[in-house]
C-alpha positions in Angstrom: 0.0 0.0 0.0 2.6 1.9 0.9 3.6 2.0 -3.0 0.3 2.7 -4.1 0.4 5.5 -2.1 3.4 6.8 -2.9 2.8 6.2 -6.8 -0.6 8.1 -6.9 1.1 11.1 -5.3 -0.5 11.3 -1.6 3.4 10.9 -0.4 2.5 8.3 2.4 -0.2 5.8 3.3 -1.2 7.8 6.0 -2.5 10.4 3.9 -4.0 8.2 1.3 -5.9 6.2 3.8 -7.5 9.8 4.8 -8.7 10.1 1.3 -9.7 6.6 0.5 -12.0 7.0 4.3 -13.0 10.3 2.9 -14.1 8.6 -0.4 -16.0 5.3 0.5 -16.7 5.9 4.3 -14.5 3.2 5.1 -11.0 2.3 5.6 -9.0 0.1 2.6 -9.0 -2.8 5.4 -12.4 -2.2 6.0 -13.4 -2.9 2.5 -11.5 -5.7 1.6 -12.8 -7.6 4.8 -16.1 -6.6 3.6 -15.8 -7.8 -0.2 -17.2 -11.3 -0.5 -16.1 -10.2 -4.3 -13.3 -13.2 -5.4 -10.1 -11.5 -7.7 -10.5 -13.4 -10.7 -7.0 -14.7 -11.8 -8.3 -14.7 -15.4 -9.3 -11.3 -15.4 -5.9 -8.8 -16.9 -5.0 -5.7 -14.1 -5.8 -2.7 -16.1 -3.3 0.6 -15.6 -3.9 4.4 -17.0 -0.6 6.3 -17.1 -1.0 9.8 -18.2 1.3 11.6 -19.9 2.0 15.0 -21.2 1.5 15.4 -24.9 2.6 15.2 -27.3 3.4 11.5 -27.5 4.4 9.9 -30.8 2.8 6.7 -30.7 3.0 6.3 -34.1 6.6 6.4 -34.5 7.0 4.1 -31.2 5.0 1.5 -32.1 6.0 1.5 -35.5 9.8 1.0 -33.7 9.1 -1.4 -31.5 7.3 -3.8 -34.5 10.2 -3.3 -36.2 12.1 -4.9 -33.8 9.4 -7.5 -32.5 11.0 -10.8 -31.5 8.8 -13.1 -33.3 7.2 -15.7 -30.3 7.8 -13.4 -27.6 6.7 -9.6 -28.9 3.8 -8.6 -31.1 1.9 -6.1 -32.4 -1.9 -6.6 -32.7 -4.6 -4.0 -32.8 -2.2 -1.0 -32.6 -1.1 -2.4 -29.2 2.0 -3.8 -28.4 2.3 -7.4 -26.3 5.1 -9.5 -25.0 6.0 -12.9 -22.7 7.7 -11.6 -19.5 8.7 -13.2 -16.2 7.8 -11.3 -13.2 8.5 -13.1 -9.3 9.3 -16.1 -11.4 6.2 -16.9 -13.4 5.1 -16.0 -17.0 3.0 -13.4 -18.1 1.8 -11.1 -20.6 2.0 -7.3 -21.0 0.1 -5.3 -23.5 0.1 -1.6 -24.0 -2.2 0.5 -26.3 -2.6 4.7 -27.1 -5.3 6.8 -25.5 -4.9 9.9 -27.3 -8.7 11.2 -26.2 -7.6 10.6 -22.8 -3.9 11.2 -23.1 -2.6 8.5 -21.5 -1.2 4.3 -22.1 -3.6 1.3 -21.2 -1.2 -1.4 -19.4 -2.8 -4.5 -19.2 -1.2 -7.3 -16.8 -2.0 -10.8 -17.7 -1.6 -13.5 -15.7 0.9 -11.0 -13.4 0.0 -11.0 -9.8 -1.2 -7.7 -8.1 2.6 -8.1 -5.7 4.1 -7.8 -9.3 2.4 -4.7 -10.6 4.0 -1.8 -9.1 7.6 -3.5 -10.4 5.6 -4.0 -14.0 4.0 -0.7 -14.2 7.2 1.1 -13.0 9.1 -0.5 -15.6 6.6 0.1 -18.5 6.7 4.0 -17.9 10.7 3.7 -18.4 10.7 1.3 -21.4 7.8 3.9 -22.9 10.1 7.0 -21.6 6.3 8.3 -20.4 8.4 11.0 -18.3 10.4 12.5 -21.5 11.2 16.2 -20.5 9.6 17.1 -23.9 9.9 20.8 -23.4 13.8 20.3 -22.2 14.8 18.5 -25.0 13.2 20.8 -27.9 15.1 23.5 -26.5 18.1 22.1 -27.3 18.0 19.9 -30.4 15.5 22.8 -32.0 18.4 25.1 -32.3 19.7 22.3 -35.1 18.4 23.1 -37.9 17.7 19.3 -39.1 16.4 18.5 -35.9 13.9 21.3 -35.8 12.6 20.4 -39.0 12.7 16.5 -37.8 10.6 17.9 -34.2 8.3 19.5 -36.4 7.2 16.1 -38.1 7.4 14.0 -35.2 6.3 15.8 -32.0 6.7 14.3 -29.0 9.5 12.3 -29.8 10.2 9.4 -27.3 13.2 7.0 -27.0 12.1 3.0 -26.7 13.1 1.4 -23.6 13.6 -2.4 -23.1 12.1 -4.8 -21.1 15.6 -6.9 -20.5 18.9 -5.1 -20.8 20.5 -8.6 -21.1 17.9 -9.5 -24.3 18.4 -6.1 -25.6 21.9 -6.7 -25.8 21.6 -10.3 -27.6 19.1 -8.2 -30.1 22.0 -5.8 -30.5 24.5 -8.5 -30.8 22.8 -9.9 -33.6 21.9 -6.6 -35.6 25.4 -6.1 -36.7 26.0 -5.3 -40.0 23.0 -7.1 -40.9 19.6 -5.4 -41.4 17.1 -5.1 -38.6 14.6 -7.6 -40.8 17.7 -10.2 -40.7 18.6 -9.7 -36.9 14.6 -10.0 -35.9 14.6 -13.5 -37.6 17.5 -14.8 -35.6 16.3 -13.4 -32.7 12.9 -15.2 -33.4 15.0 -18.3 -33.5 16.9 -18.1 -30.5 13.6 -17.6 -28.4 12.1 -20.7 -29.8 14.9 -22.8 -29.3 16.1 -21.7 -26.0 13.4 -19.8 -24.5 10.8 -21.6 -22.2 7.6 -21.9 -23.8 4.5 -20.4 -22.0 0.9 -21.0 -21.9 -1.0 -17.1 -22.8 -3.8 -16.8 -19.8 -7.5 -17.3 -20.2 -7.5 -13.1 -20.1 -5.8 -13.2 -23.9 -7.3 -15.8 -25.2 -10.4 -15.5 -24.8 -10.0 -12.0 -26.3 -7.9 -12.9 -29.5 -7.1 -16.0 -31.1 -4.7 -14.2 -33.5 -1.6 -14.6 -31.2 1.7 -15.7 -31.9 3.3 -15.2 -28.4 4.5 -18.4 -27.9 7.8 -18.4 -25.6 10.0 -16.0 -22.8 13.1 -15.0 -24.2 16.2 -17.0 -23.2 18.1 -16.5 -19.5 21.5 -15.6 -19.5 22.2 -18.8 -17.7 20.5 -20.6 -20.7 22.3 -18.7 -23.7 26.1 -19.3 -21.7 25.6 -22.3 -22.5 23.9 -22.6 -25.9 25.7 -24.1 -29.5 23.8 -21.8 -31.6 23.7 -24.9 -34.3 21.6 -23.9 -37.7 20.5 -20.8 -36.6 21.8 -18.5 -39.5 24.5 -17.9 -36.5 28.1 -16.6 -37.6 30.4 -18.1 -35.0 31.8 -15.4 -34.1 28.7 -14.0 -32.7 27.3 -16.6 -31.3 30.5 -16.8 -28.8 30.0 -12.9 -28.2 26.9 -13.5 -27.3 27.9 -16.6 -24.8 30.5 -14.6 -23.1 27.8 -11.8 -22.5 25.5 -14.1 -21.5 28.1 -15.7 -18.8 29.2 -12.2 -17.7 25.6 -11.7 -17.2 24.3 -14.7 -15.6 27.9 -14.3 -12.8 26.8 -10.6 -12.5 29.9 -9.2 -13.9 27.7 -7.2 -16.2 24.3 -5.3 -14.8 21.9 -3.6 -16.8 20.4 -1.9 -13.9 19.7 1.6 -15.4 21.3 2.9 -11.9 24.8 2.1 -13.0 26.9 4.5 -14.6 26.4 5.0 -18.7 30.5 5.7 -18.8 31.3 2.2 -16.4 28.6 0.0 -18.1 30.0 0.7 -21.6 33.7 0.1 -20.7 32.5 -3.4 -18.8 30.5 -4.5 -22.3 32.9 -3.4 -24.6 35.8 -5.5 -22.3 33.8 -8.7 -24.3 35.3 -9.4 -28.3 32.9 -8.7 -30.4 31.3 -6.2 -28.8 32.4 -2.1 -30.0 30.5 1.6 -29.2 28.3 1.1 -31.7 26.7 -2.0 -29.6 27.7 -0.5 -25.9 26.3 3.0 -26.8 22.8 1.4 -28.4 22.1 -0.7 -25.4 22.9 2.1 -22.8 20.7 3.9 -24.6 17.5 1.5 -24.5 18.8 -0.5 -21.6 19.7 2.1 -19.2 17.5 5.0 -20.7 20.9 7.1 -20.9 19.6 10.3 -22.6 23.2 11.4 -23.6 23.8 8.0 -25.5 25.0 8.6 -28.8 26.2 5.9 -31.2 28.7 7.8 -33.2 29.6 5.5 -35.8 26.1 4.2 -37.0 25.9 3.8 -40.5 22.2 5.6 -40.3 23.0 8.3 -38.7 25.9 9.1 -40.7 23.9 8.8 -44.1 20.7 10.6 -42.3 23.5 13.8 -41.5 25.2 12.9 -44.9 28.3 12.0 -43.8 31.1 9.7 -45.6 31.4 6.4 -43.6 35.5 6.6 -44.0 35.4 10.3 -42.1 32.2 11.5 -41.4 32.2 9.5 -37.6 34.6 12.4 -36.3 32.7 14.9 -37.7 29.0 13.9 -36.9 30.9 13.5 -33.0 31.6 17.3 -33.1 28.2 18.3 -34.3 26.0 16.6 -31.8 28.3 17.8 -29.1 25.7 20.6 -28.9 23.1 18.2 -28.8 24.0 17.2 -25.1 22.6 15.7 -23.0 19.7 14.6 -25.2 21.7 13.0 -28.0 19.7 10.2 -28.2 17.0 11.9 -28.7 18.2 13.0 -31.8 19.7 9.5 -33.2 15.9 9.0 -32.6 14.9 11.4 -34.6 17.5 10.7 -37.5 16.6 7.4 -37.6 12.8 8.0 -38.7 13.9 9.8 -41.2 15.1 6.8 -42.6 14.3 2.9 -42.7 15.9 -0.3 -41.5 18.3 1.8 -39.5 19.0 1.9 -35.8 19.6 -1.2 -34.6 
């Protein structure tokens, strides 16, 4: 409760209790004694999380499908699903647009109500629901590009990640390939290695369009895994094994506390792995504003530079893009296709 409390903005149980007795002329602990009502575990926990507009949902859902892992995320509807694991058991999470009401419809199925504060808190980062929109046009709007990009894609936001770990695998495979190519193989690894799950009565009785199928590998499973017939380069498939053992031994945290500078020095310490790869995950992973992959070939052709010298001077440029430089890759990107990872 004391989360609850603290998450609607009453700062302490104390004073939400005063409200709630205020409200329904009882106490919460009144009304659940009370309730002969029984929680229906096949019923999904709805969520409403306001934000302030703009909010391109377009452009993020049209990202994230992009980069669905086929059998663990989908896109349906114009909402956006996926296989998680939260306190150990499987479940779904979808997410859809209310633009008359301004906010994001969570809906938690099969997740346990002790699970949805750590769900809910999570969502709002991986949908960057808290973007300082005014902060950031300030500064990318005195770039000329990027004013014109604002322009046609207000409310720009920068896609999280569920898992830093499976973010990182995604990000492993996306190199120098396309993002089609790297989607497939991803698809793969989830099938093979991933644990399949069983979608709960509140989907399936909804939809029987579904293709959600498994949770995406452990770290602990993908240390160990031969990566035979995939469509696997070996040399990639070992990266991603020795990230996946640093992982699973805790050498390498994708807590989005840790520090953007540390995290990207500890990844890049594993062959295989170079900026391009550290910068892009601390960028989804840990929701580091600043993160700026310098050398991506999309952002180079988006600012039309040269791939043999334009890195350096793209670098100098979006110096005055700090600290919202990923913002602007963002925005760069949509003005392309099959670019960004």
């Amino acid at each position: 409760m004391n989360h609850v409390a603290i998450a609607a903005g009453y700062g302490s149980t104390r004073r939400f209790n005063d409200t709630f007795r205020k409200t329904y002329g009882r106490s919460p602990r009144d009304l659940r004694k009370s309730s002969d009502e029984v929680f229906d575990r096949n019923t999904a926990l709805s969520v409403r999380l306001p934000y302030r507009k703009p909010f391109n949902w377009a452009g993020m859902l049209e990202f994230l499908a992009g980069r669905a892992t086929p059998g663990v995320e989908q896109i349906a509807g114009g909402a956006y699903l996926r296989t998680v694991s939260v306190q150990g058991q499987p479940g779904v999470i979808e997410f859809r647009h209310d633009e008359r009401d301004a906010s994001i419809r969570v809906l938690l199925h099969g997740i346990a109500t002790t699970g949805m504060f750590q769900v809910v808190q999570h969502v709002r980062e991986m949908l960057d629901v808290d973007a300082p929109l005014a902060d950031i046009v300030d500064v990318l709007g005195a770039d000329k590009q990027l004013r014109m990009l604002l322009r046609s894609n207000p409310g720009i936001r920068v896609p999280g990640a569920w898992d830093g770990f499976e973010l990182t695998v995604r990000a492993i495979l996306g190199q120098q390939i396309s993002v089609k190519a790297a989607t497939t193989l991803a698809g793969r690894i989830a099938k093979r290695y991933g644990q399949p799950v069983v979608l709960p009565a509140s989907l399936t009785q909804a939809s029987d369009d579904l293709t959600l199928t498994h949770l995406f590998p452990t770290a602990a499973k993908l240390a160990r895994a031969r990566f035979n017939d995939i469509g696997l380069v070996s040399s990639r498939a070992e990266t991603i094994r020795q990230v996946a053992s640093a992982a699973s031994r805790g050498e390498i945290d994708f807590e989005q506390a840790d520090d953007p500078d540390m995290f990207c020095q500890r990844l890049m310490a594993v062959r295989g792995i170079g900026a391009w790869t550290a910068e892009y995950v601390s960028m989804r992973a840990l929701k580091y504003p600043d993160a700026f992959p310098t050398a991506d070939l999309g952002l180079l052709k988006a600012t039309g530079n040269d791939v043999k010298n334009g890195a350096a001077m793209l670098k100098k440029r979006a110096e005055s893009w700090r600290p919202w430089r990923a913002y602007a890759a963002l925005l760069l990107w949509s003005s392309l296709s099959d670019s960004g990872g």
